[in-house]
C-alpha positions in Angstrom: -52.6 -254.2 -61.0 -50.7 -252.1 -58.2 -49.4 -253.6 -55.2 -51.6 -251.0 -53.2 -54.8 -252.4 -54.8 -53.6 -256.2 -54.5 -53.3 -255.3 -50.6 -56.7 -253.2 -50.6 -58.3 -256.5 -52.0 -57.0 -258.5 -49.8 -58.1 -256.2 -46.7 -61.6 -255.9 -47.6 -61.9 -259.6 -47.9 -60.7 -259.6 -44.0 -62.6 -256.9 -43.1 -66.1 -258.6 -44.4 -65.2 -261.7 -42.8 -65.0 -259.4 -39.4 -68.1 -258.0 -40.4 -69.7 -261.9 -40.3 -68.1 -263.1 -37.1 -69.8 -260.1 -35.8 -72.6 -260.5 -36.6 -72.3 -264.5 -35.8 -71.1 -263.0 -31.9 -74.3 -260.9 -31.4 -76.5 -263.6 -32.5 -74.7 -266.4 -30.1 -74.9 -263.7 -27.6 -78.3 -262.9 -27.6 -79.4 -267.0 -27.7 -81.6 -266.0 -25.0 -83.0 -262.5 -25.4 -86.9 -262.4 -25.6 -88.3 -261.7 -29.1 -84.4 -261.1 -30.7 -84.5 -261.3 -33.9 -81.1 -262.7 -35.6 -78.5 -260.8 -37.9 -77.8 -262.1 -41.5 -74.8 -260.7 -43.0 -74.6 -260.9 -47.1 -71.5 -260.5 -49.3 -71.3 -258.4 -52.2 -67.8 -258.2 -54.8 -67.1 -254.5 -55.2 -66.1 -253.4 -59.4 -63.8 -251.1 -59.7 -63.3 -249.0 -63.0 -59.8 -249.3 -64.5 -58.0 -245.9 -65.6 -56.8 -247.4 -68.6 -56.8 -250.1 -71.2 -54.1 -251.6 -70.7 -54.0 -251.4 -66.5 -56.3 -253.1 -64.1 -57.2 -252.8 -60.7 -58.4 -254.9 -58.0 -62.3 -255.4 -56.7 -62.8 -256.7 -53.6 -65.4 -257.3 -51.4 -68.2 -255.7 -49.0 -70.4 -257.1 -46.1 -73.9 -256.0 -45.4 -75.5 -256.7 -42.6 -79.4 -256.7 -41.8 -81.3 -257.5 -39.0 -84.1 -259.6 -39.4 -87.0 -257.7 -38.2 -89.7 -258.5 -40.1 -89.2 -262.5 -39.5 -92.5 -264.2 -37.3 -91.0 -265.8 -34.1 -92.2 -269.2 -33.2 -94.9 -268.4 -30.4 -94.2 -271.0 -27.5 -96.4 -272.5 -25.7 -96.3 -271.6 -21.3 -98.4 -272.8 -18.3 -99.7 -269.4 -17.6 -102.5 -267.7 -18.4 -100.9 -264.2 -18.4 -98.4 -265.3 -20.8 -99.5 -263.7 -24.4 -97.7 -263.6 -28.2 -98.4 -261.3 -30.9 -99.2 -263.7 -34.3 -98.1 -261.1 -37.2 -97.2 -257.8 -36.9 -97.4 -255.4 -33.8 -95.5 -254.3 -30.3 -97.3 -254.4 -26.6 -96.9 -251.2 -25.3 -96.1 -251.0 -21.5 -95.4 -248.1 -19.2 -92.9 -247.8 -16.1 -96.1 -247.1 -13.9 -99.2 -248.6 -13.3 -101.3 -245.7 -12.4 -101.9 -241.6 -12.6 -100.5 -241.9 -16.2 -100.0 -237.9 -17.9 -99.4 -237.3 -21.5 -95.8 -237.1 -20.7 -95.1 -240.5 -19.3 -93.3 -242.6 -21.8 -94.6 -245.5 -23.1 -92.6 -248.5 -24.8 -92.7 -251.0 -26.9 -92.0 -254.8 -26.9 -92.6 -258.3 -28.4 -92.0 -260.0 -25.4 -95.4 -261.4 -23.8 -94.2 -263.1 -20.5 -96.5 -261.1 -18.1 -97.6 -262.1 -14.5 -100.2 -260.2 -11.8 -98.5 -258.1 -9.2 -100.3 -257.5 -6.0 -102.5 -255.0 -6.9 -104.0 -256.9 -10.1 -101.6 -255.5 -12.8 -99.7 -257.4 -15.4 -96.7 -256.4 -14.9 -93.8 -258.0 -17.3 -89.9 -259.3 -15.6 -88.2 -256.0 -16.3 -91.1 -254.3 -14.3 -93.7 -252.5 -16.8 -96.9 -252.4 -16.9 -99.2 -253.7 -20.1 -101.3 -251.1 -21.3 -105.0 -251.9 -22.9 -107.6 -250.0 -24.4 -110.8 -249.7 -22.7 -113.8 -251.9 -23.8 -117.0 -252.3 -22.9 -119.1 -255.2 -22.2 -119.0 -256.5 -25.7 -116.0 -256.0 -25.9 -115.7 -252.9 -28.6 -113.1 -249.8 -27.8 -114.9 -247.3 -26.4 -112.2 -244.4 -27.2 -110.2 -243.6 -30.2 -107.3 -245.9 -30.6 -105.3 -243.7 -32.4 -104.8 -241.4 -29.1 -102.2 -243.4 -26.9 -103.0 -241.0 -24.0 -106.3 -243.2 -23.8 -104.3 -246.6 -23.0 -104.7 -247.6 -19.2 -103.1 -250.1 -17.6 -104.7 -253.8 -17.7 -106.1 -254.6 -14.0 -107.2 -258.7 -13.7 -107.7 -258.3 -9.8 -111.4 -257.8 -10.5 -111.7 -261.4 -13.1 -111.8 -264.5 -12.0 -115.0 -267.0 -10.4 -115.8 -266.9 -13.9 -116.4 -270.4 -15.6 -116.8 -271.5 -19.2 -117.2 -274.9 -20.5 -114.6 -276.4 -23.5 -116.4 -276.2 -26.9 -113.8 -276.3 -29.5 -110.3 -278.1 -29.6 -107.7 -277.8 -31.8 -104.6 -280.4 -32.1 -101.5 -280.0 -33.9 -99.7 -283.3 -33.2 -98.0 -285.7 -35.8 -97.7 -289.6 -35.6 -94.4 -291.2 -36.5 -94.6 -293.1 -40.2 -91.7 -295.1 -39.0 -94.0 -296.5 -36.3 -92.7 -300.2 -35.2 -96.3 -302.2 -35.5 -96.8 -303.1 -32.1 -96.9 -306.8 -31.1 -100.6 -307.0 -30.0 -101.3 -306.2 -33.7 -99.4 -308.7 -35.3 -96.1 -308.9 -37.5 -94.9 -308.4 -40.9 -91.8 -310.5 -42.2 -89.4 -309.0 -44.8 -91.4 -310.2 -47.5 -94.3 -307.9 -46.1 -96.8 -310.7 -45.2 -98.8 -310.0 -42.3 -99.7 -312.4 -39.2 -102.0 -311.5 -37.0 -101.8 -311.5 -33.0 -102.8 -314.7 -31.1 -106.4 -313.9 -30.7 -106.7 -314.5 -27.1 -104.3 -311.9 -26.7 -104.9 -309.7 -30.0 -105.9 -306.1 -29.9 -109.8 -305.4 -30.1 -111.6 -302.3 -29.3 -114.8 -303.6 -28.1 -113.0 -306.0 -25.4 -113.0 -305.4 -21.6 -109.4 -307.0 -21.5 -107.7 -306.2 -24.7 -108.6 -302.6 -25.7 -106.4 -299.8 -25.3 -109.2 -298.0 -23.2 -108.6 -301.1 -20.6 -104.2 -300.7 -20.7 -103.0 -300.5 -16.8 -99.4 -300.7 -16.7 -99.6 -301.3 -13.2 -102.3 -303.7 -13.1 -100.9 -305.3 -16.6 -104.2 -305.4 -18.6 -105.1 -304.1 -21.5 -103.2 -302.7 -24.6 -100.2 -300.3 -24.7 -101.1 -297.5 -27.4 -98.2 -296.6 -29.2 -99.1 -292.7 -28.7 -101.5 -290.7 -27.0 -102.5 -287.1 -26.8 -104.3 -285.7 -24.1 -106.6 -282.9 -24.4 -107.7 -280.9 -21.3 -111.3 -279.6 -21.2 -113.0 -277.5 -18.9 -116.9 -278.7 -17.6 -119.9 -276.4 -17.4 -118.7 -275.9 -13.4 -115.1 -274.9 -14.4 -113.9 -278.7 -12.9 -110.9 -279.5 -15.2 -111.5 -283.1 -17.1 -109.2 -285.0 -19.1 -110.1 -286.8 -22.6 -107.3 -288.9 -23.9 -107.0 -289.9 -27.6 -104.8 -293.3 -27.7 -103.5 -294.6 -30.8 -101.6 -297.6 -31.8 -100.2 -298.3 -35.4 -102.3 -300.0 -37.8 -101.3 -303.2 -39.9 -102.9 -301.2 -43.1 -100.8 -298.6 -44.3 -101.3 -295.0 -43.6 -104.4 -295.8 -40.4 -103.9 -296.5 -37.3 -106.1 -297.6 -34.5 -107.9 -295.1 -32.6 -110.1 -294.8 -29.2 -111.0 -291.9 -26.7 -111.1 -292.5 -23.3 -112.1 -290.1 -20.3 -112.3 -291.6 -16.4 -115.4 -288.8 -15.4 -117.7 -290.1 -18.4 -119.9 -292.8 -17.5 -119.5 -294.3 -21.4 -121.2 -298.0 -21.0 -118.1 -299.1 -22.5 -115.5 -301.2 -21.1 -112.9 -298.7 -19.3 -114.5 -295.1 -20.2 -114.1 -295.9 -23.8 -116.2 -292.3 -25.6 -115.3 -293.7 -29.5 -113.0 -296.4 -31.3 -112.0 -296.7 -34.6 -109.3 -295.0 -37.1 -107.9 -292.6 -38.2 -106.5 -292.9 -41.7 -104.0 -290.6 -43.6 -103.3 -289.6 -47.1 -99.7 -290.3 -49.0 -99.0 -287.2 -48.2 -99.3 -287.4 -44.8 -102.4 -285.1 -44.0 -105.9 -286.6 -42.6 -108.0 -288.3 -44.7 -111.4 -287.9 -43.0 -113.3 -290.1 -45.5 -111.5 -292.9 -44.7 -111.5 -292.5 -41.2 -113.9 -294.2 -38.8 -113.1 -292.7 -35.3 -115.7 -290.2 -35.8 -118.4 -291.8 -37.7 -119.2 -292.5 -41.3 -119.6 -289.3 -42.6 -116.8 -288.0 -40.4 -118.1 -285.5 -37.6 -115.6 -285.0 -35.2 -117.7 -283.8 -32.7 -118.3 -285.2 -29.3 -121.5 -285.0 -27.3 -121.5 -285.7 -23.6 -124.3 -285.8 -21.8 -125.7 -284.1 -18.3 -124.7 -285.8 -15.0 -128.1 -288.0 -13.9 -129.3 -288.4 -17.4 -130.0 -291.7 -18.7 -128.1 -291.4 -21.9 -124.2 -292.4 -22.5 -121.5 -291.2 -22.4 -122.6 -289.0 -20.0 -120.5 -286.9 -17.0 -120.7 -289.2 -14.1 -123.6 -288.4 -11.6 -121.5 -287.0 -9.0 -120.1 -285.0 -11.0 -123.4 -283.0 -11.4 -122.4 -281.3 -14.3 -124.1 -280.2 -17.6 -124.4 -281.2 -21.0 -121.0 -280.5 -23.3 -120.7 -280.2 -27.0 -116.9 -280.4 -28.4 -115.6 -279.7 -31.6 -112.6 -281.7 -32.2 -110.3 -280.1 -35.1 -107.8 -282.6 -36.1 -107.4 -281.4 -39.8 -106.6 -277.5 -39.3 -105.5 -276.1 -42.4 -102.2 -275.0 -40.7 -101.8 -277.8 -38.0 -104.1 -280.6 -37.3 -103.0 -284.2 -37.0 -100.6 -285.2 -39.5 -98.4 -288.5 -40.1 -94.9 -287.8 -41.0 -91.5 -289.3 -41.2 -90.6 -287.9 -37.9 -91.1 -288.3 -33.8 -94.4 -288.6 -32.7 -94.9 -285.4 -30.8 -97.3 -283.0 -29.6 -97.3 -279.7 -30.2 -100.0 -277.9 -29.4 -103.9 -278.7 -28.1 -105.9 -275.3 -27.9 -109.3 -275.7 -26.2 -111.3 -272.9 -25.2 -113.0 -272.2 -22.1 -112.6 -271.0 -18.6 -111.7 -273.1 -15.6 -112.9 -271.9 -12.2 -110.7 -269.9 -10.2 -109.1 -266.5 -8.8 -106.1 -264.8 -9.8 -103.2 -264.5 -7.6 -100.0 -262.9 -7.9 
């Protein structure tokens, strides 16, 4: 080996590494650039062909580099109603003007989704373009051919809004800690795992007026403190915004814990606005276990009826409300979220609902 291929060797080693710390440099740098998608940087030894038998020369080594386009980004969720985020594969395409588009204005592409209204009822993203949509009609099917881009035109909102659409479906992604410590209104469990239960005059029960979690007041000092809860907006056939809260507090059988769901505008005949108790029960592996769980109903139908305002049933809306009738499917076992129980923090992340509050857009 030649002391000209013992250097090359050596240089190609530093000059891969540079390659890396590159790479490592553009990713630090964009940390906060919407929709980047991060560089990898793989090594690869480089074999050389000796001249002769009896000689040999140095390999070395080669960086390549590749940017990670075809990745998904985690979709995150915002408190606006413009925001949007493509699931899969696809770009919006935005222009640098919001009207009298010609053939020969450019239009670009981007992932990045943050959009807001300007004052004339565009959506309009931070760098200044405009979102471009195809034109639909009532039923919403494209009315032109989408393979023309001169047919986009830009998405005007100032005309939507007054509109109001009651919640029907709900979908939670949320996970319960498995490491939960068993609260003491439950009970306790020594080292050798035997159970003693709560003094009953102060023991957790879901059909009391003083010592359900539906009843907890932290001001006030009543009532149980649930371990977790998860609160799921829903809109009302008026648009009104209500609030049902699912409370949960850790079980002294393994894998369930105790359940109720609460809402203050639901007249519920039960103490504190109480809709449903029970639990909610999960398998070893951490996922729902419907048939073993009593929140809903034996067999499980997580759906929730609530009633017109003025009606004599329960749980109804309360009368002053003056609402109508609402139907809500609660998914808690989606096949790609739902609730789950897992060695980790409780945490919410996500509650999809449907529907339309009442209101106007504004810029």
């Amino acid at each position: 080996m030649s002391i000209n291929s013992a250097m090359l060797a050596g240089v190609s080693g530093l000059a891969a590494n540079s390659t890396a710390l590159a790479a490592i440099s553009n990713n630090i740098a964009n940390v906060n650039t919407t929709a980047y998608k991060r560089v990898s940087t793989n090594f690869s030894a480089i074999v050389t062909d000796s001249s002769s038998s009896g000689g040999y020369s140095a390999g070395g080594v080669i960086a390549d580099t590749r940017q990670q386009i075809s990745n998904p980004a985690l979709l995150q969720r915002t408190n606006s109603d413009m925001d949007l985020g493509i699931d899969g594969q696809g770009f919006f395409v935005v222009t640098e003007k919001s009207e009298n588009l010609t053939n020969s204005d450019t239009r670009l592409f981007t992932r990045a989704g943050s959009f807001a209204v300007d004052k004339y009822g565009y959506l309009q993203n931070a760098s200044g373009y405009y979102l471009q949509g195809w034109p639909v009609d009532a039923l919403g099917n494209v009315t032109t051919d989408p393979s023309d881009m001169s047919k986009l035109g830009s998405i005007n909102v100032s005309s939507v809004g007054g509109a109001a659409e009651a919640t029907t479906r709900v979908v939670v992604n949320a996970n319960l800690s498995d490491g939960q410590t068993l609260s003491a209104r439950v009970g306790t469990i020594d080292a050798a795992g035997t159970f003693t239960a709560a003094p009953a005059a102060t023991a957790y029960d879901a059909t009391s007026a003083t010592n359900s979690m539906a009843a907890y007041d932290i001001d006030a000092g009543t009532g149980v403190e649930p371990d977790f809860e998860i609160s799921i907006p829903v809109s009302d056939s008026k648009g009104g915004q209500r609030n049902i809260t699912i409370r949960l507090l850790k079980s002294e059988t393994a894998n369930t814990w105790y359940a109720e769901m609460v809402s203050p505008d639901v007249t519920t005949g039960t103490p504190a606005g109480q809709l449903a108790s029970g639990t909610l029960a999960f398998t070893q592996d951490g996922r729902l276990d419907t048939a073993n769980s009593t929140l809903f109903g034996t067999p499980y139908n997580s759906t929730l009826t609530i009633g017109a305002s003025g009606t004599a049933g329960t749980p109804r809306w309360m009368d002053i409300l003056g609402v109508d009738d609402q139907t809500i499917s609660l998914d808690l076992e989606d096949a790609t979220a739902g609730l789950t129980q897992l060695n980790s923090t409780s945490i919410v992340q996500s509650v999809v609902t449907n529907g339309t509050a009442f209101g106007n857009l504004s810029n």
